[in-house]
C-alpha positions in Angstrom: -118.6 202.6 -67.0 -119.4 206.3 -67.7 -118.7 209.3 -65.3 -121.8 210.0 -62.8 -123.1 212.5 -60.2 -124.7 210.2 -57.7 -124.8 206.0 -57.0 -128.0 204.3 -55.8 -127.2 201.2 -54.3 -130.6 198.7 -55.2 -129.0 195.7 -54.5 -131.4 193.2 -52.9 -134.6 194.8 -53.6 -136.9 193.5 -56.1 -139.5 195.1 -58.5 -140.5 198.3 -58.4 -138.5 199.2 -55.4 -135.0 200.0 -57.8 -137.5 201.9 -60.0 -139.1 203.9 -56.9 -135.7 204.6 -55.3 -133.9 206.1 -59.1 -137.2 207.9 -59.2 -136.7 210.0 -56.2 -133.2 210.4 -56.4 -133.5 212.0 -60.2 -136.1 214.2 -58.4 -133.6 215.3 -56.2 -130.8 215.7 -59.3 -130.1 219.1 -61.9 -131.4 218.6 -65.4 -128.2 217.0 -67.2 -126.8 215.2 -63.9 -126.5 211.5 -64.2 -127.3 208.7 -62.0 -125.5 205.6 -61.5 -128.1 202.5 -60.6 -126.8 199.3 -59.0 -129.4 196.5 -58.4 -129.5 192.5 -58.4 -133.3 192.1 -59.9 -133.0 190.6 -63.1 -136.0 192.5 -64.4 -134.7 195.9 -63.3 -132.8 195.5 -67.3 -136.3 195.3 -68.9 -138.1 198.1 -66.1 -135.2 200.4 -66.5 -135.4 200.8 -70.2 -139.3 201.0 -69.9 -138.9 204.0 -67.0 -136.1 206.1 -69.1 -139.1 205.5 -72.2 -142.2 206.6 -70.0 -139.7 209.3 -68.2 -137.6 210.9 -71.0 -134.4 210.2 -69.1 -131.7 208.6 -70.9 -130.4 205.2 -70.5 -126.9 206.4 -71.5 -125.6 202.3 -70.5 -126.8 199.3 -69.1 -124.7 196.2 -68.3 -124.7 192.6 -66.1 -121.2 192.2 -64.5 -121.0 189.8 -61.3 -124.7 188.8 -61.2 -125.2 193.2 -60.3 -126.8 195.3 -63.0 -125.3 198.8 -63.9 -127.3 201.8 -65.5 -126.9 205.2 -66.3 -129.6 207.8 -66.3 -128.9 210.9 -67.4 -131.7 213.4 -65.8 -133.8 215.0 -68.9 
């Protein structure tokens, strides 16, 4: 897993609630900073790459590892 600037901890809330939350906290973020995303919703894989899409912020990884899903966004 790559470096990061901040860690949002989803885990345990469903669709669009992990979305919502990485949302804010980019808003919060410098243009270039990047956000580590941890969440247990196996659809966060598909709504992830669909937000960094829609968004322009990267999806710089994206991987399953004990039943938890990591991402990377990099703020645009």
């Amino acid at each position: 897993m790559g470096e990061f600037d901040q860690e949002l901890d989803a885990c345990g809330l469903n669709c669009p609630l992990p979305i919502l939350k990485a949302k804010k906290a980019l808003g919060a973020m410098a243009s270039g900073e990047v956000l580590r995303v941890i969440a247990t919703d196996a659809g966060s894989v598909k709504d992830f790459e669909a937000f960094s899409r829609q968004t322009g912020n990267a999806l710089l990884e994206s991987h399953e590892e004990d039943d938890k899903f990591y991402f990377l966004l990099k703020k645009s």
